[in-house]
mmCIF file of the N, C-alpha and C atoms, coordinates in Angstrom:
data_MODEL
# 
_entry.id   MODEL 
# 
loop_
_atom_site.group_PDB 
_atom_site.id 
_atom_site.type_symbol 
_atom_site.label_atom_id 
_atom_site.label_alt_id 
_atom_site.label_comp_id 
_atom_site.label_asym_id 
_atom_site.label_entity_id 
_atom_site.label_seq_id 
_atom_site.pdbx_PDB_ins_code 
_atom_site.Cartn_x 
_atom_site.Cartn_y 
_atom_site.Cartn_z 
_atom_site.occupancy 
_atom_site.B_iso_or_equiv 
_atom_site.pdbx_formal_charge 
_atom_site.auth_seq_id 
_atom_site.auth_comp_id 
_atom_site.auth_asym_id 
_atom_site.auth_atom_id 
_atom_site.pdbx_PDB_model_num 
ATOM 1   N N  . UNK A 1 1  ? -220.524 133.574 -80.546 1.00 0.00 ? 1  UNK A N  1 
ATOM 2   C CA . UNK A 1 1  ? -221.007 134.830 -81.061 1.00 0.00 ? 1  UNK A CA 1 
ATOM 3   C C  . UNK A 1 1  ? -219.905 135.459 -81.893 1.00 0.00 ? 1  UNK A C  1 
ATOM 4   N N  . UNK A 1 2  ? -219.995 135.893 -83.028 1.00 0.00 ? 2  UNK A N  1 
ATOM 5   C CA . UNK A 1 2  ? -218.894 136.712 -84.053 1.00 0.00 ? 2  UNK A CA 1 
ATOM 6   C C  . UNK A 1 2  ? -219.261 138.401 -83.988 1.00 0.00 ? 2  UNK A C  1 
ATOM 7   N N  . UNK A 1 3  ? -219.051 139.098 -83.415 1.00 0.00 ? 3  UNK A N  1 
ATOM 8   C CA . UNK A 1 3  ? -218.816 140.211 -83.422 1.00 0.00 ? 3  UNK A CA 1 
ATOM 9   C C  . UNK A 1 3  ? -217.554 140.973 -84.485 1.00 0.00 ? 3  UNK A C  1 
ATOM 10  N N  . UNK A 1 4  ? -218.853 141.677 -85.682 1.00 0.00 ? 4  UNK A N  1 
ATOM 11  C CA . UNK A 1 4  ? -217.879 142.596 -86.754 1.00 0.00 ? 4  UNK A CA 1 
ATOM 12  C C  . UNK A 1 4  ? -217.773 143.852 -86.600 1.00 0.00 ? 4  UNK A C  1 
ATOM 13  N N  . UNK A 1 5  ? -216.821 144.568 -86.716 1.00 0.00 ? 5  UNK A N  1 
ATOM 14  C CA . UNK A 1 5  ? -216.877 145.991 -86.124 1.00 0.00 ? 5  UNK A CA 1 
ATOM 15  C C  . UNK A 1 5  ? -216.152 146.696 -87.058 1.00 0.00 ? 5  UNK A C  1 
ATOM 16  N N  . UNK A 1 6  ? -216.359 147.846 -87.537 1.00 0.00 ? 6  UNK A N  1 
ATOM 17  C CA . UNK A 1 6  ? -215.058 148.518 -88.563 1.00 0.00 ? 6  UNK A CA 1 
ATOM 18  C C  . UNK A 1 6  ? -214.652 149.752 -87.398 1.00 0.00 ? 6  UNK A C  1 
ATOM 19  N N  . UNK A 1 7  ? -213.412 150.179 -88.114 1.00 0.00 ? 7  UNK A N  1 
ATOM 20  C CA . UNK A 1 7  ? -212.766 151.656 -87.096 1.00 0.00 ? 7  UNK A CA 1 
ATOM 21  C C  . UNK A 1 7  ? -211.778 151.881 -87.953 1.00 0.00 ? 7  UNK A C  1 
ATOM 22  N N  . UNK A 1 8  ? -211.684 153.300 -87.403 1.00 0.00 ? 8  UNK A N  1 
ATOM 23  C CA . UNK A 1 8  ? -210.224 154.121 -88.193 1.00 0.00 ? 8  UNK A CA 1 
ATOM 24  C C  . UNK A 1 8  ? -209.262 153.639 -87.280 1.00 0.00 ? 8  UNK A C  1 
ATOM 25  N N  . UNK A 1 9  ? -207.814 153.351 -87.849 1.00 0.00 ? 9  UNK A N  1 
ATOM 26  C CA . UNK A 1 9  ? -206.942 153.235 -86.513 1.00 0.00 ? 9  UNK A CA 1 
ATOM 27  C C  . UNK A 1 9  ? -205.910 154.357 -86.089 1.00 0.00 ? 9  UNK A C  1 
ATOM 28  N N  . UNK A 1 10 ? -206.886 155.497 -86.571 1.00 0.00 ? 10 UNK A N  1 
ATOM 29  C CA . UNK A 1 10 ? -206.429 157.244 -86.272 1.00 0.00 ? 10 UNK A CA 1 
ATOM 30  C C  . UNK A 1 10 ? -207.556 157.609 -84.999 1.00 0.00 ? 10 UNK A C  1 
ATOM 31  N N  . UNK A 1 11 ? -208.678 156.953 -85.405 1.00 0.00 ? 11 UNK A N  1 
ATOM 32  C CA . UNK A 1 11 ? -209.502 157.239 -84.293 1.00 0.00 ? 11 UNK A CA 1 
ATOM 33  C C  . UNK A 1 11 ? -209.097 156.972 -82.882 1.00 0.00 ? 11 UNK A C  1 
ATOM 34  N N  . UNK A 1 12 ? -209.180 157.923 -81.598 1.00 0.00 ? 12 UNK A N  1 
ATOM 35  C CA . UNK A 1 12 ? -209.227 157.897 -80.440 1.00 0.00 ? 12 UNK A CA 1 
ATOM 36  C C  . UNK A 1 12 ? -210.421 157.089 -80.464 1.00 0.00 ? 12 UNK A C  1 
ATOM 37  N N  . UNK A 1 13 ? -211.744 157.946 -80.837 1.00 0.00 ? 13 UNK A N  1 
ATOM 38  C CA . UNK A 1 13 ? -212.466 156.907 -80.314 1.00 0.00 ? 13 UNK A CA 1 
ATOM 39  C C  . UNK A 1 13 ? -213.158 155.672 -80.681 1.00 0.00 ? 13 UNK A C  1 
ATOM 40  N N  . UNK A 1 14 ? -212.293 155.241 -81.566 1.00 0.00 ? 14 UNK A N  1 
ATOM 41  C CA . UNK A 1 14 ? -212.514 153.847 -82.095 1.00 0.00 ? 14 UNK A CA 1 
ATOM 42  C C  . UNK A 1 14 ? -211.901 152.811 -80.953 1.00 0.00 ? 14 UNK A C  1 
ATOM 43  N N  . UNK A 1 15 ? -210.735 153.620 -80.640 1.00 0.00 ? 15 UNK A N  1 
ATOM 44  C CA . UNK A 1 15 ? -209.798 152.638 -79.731 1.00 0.00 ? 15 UNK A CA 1 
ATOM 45  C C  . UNK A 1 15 ? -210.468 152.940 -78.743 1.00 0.00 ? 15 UNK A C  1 
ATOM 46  N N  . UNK A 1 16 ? -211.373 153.854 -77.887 1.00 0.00 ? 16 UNK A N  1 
ATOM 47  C CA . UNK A 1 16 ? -211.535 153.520 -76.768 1.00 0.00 ? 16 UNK A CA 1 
ATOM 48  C C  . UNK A 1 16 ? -212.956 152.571 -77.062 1.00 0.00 ? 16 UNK A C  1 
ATOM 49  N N  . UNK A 1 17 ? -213.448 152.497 -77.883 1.00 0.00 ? 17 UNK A N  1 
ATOM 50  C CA . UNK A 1 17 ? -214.250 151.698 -78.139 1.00 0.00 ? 17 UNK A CA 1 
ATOM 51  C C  . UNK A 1 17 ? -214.480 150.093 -78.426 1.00 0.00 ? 17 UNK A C  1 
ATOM 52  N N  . UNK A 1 18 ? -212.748 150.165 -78.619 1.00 0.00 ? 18 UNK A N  1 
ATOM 53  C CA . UNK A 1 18 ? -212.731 148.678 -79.137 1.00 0.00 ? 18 UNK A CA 1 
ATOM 54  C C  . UNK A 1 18 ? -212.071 147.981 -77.619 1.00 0.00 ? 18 UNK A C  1 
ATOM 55  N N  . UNK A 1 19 ? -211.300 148.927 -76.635 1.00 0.00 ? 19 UNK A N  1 
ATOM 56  C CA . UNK A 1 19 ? -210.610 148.868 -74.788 1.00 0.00 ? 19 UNK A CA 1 
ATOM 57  C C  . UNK A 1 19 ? -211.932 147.767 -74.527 1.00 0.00 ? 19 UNK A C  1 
ATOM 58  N N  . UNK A 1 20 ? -212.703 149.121 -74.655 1.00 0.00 ? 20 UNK A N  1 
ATOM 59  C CA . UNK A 1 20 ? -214.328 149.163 -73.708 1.00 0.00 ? 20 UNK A CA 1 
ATOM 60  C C  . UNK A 1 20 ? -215.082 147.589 -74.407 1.00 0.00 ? 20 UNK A C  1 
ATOM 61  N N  . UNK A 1 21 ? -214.782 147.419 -75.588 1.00 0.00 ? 21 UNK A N  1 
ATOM 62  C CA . UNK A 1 21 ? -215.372 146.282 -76.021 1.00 0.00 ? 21 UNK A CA 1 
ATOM 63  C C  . UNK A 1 21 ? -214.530 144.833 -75.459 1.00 0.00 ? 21 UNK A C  1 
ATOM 64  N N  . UNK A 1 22 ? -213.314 144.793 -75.730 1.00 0.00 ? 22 UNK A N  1 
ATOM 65  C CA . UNK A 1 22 ? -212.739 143.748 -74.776 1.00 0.00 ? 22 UNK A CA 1 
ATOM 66  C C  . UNK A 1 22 ? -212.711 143.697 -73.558 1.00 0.00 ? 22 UNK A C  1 
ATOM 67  N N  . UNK A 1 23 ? -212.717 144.680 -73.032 1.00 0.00 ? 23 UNK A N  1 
ATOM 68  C CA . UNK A 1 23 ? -213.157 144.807 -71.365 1.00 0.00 ? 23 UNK A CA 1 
ATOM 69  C C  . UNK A 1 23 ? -214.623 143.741 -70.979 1.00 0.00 ? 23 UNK A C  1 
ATOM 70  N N  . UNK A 1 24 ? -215.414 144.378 -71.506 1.00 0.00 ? 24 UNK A N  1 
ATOM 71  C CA . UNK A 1 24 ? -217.050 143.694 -71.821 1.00 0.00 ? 24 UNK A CA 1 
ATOM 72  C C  . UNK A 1 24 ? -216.752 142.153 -71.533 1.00 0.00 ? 24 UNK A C  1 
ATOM 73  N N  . UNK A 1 25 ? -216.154 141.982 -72.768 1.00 0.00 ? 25 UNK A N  1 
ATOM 74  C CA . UNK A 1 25 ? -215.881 140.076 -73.017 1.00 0.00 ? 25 UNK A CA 1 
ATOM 75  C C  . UNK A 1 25 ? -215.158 139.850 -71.767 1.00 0.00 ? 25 UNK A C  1 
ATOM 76  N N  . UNK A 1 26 ? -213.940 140.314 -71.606 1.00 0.00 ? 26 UNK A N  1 
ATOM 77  C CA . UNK A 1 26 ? -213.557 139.669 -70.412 1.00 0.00 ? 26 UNK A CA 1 
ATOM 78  C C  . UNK A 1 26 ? -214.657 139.785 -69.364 1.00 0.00 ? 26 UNK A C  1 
ATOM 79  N N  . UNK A 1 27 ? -215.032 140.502 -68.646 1.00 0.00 ? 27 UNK A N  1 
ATOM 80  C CA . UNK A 1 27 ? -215.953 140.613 -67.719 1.00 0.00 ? 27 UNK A CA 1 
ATOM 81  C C  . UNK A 1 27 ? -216.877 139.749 -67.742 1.00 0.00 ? 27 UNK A C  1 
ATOM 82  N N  . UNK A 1 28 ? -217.095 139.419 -68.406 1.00 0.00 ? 28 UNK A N  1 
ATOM 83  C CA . UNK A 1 28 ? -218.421 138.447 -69.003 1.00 0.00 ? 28 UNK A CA 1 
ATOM 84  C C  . UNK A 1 28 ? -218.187 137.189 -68.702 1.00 0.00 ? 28 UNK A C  1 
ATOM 85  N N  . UNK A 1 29 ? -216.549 136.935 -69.001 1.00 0.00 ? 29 UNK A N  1 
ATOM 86  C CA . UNK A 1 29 ? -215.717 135.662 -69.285 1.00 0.00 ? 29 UNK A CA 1 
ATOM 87  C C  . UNK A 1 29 ? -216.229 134.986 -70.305 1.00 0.00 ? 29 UNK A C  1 
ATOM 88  N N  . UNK A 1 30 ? -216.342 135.679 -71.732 1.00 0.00 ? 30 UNK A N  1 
ATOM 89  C CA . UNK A 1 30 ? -216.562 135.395 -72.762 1.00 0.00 ? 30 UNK A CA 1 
ATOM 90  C C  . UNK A 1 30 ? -215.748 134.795 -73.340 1.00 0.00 ? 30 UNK A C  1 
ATOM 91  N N  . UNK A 1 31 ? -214.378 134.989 -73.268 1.00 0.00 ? 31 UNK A N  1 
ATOM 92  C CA . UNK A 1 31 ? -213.238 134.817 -74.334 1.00 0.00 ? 31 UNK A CA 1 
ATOM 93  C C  . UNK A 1 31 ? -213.258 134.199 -75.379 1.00 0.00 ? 31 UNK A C  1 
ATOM 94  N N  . UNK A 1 32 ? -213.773 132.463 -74.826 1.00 0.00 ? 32 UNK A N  1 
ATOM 95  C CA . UNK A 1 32 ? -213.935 131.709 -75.455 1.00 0.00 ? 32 UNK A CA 1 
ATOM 96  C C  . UNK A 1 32 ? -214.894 131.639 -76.292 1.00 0.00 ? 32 UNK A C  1 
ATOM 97  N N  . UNK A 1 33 ? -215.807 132.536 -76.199 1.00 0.00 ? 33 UNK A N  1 
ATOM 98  C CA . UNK A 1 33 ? -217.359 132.150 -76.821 1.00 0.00 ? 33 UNK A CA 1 
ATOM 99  C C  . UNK A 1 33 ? -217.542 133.671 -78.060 1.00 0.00 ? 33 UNK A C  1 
ATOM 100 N N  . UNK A 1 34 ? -216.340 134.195 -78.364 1.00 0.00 ? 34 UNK A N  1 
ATOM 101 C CA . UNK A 1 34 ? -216.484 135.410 -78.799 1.00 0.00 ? 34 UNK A CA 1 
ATOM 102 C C  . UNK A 1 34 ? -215.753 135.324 -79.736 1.00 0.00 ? 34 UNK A C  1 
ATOM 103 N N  . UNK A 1 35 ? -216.041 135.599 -81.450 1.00 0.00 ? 35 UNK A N  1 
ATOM 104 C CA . UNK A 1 35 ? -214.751 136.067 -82.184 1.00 0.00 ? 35 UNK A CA 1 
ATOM 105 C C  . UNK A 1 35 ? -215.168 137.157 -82.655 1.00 0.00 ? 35 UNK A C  1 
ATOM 106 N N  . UNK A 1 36 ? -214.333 138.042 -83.158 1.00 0.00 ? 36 UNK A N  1 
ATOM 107 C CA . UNK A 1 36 ? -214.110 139.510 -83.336 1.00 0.00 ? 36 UNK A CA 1 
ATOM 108 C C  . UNK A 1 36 ? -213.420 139.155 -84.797 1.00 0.00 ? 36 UNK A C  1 
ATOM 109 N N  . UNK A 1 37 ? -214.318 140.074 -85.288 1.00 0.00 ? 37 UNK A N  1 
ATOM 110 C CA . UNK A 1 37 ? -213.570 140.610 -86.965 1.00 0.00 ? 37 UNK A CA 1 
ATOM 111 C C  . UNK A 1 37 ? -213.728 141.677 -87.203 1.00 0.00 ? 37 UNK A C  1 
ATOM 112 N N  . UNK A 1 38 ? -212.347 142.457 -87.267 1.00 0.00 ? 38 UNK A N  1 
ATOM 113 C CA . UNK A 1 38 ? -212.058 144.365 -86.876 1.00 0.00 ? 38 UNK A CA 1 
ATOM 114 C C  . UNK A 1 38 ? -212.141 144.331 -88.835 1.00 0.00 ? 38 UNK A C  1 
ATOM 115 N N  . UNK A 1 39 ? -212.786 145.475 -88.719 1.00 0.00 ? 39 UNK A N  1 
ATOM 116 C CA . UNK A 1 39 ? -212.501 145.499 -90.760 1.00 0.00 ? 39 UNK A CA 1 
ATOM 117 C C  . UNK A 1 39 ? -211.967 147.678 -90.624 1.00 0.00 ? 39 UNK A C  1 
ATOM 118 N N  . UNK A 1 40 ? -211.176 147.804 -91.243 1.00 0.00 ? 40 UNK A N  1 
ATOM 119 C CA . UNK A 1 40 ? -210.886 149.144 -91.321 1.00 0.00 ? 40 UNK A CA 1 
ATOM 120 C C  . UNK A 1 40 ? -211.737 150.073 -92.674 1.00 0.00 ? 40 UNK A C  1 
ATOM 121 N N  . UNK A 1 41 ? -211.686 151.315 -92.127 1.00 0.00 ? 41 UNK A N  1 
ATOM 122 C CA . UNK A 1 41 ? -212.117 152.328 -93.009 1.00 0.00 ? 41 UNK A CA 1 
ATOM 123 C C  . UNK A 1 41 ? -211.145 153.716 -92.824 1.00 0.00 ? 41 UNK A C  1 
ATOM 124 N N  . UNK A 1 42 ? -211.222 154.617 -93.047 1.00 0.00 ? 42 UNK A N  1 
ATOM 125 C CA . UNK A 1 42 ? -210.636 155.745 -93.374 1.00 0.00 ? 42 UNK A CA 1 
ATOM 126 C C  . UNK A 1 42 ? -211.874 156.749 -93.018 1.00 0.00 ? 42 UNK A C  1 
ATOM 127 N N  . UNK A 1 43 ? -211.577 157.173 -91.864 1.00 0.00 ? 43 UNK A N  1 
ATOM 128 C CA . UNK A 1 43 ? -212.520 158.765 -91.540 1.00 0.00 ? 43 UNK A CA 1 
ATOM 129 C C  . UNK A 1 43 ? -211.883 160.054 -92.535 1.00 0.00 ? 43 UNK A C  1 
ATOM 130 N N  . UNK A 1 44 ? -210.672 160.135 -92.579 1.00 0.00 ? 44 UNK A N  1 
ATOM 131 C CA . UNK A 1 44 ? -210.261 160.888 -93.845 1.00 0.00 ? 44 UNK A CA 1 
ATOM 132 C C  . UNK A 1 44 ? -209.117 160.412 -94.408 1.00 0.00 ? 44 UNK A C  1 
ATOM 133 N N  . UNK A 1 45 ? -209.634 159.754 -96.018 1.00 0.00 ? 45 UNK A N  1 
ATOM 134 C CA . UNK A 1 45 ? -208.643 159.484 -96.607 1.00 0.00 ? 45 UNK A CA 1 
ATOM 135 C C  . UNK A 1 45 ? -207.369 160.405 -97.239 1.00 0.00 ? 45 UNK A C  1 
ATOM 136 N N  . UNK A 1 46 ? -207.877 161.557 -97.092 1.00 0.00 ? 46 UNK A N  1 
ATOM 137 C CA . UNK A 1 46 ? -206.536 162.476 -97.717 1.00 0.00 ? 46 UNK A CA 1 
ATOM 138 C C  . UNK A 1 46 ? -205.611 162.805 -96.655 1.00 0.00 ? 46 UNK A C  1 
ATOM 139 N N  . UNK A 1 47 ? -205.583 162.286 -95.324 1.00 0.00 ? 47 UNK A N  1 
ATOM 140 C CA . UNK A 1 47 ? -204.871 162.128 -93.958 1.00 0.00 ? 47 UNK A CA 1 
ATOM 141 C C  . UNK A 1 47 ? -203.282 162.017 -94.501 1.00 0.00 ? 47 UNK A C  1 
ATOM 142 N N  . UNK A 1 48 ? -202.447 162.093 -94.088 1.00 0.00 ? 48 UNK A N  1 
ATOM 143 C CA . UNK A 1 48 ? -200.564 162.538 -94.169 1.00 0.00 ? 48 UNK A CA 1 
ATOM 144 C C  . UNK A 1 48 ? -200.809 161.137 -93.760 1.00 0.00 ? 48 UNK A C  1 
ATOM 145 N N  . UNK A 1 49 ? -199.393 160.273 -94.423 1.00 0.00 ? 49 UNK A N  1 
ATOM 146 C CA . UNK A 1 49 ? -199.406 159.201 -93.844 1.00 0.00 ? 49 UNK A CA 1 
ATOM 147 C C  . UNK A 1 49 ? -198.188 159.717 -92.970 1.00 0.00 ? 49 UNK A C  1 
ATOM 148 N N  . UNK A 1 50 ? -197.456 160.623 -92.579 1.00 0.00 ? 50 UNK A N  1 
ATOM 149 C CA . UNK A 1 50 ? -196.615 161.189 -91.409 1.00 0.00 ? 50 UNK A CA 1 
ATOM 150 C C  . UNK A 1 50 ? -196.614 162.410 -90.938 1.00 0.00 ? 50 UNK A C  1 
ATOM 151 N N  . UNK A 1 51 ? -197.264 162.326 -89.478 1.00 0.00 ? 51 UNK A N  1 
ATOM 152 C CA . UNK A 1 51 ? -197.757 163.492 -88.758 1.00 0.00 ? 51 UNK A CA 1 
ATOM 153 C C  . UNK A 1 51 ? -196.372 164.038 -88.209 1.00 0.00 ? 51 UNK A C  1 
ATOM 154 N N  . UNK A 1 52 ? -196.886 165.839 -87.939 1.00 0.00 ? 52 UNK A N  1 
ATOM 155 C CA . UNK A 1 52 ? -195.345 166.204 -87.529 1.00 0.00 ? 52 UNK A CA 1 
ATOM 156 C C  . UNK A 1 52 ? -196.329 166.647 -85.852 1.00 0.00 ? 52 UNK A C  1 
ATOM 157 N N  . UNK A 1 53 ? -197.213 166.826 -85.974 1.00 0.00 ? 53 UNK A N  1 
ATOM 158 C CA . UNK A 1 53 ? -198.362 167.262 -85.025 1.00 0.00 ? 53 UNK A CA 1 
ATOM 159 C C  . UNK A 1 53 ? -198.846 166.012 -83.603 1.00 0.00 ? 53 UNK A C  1 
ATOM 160 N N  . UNK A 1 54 ? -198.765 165.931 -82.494 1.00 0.00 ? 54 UNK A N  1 
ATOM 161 C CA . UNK A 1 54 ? -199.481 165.088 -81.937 1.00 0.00 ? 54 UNK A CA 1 
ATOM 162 C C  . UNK A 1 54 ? -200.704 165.169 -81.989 1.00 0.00 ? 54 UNK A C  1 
ATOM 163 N N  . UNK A 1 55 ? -201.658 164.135 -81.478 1.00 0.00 ? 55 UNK A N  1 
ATOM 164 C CA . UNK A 1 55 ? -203.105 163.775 -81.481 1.00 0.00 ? 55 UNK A CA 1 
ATOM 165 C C  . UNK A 1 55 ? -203.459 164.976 -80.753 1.00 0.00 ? 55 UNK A C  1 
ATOM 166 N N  . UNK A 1 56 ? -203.247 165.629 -80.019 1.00 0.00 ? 56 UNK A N  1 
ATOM 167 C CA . UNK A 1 56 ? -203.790 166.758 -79.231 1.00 0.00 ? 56 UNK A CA 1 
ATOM 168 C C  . UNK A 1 56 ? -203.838 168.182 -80.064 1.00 0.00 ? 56 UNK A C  1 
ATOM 169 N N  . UNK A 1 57 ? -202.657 168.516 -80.543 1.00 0.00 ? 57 UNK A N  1 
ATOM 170 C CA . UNK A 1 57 ? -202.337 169.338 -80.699 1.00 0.00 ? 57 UNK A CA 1 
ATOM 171 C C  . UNK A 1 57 ? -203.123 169.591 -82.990 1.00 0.00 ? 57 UNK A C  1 
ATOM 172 N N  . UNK A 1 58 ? -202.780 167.659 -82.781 1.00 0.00 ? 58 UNK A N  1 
ATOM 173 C CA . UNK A 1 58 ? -204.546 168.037 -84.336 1.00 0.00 ? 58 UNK A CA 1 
ATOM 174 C C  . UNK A 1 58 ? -205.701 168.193 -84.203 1.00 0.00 ? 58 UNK A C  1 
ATOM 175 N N  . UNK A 1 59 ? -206.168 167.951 -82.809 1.00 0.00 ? 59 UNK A N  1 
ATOM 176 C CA . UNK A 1 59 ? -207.677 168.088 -82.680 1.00 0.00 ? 59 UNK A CA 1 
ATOM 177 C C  . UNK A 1 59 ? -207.710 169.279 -82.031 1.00 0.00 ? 59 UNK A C  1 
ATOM 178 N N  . UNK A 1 60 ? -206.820 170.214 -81.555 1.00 0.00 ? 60 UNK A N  1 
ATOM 179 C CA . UNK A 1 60 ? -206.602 171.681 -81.303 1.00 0.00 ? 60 UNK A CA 1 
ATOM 180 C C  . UNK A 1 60 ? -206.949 172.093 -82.324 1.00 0.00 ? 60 UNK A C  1 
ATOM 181 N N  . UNK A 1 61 ? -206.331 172.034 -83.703 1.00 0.00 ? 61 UNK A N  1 
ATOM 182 C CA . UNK A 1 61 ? -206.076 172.692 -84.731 1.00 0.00 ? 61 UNK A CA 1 
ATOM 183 C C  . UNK A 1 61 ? -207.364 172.640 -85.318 1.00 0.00 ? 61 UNK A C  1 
ATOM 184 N N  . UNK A 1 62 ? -208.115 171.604 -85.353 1.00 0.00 ? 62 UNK A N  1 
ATOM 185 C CA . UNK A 1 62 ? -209.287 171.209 -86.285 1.00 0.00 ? 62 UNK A CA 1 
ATOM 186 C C  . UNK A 1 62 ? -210.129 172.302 -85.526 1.00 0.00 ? 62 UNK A C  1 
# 
């Protein structure tokens, strides 16, 4: 099975999405029977490429 998936890799919840998705396979004991192709996007491209802010304290702000 090939599983394609896109995500921001700013997103929280991309990453808990992608945990929760390898979790799955293992559980399954898929490993072998599974490939994964991650493709990226940009939830906002005008994003700082260097935060002075933690993840908490930007989704405070927003």
């Amino acid at each position: 099975m090939k599983i394609k998936y896109w995500a921001d890799f700013e997103c929280p919840y991309c990453f808990i999405s992608e945990t929760n998705l390898y979790e799955a396979i293992h559980e399954l004991g898929m490993e072998d029977d599974v490939e994964i192709e991650m493709k990226a996007y940009e939830l906002d491209p005008k994003a700082s490429k260097h935060y002075t802010l933690s993840i908490q304290e930007k989704f405070e702000k927003e």
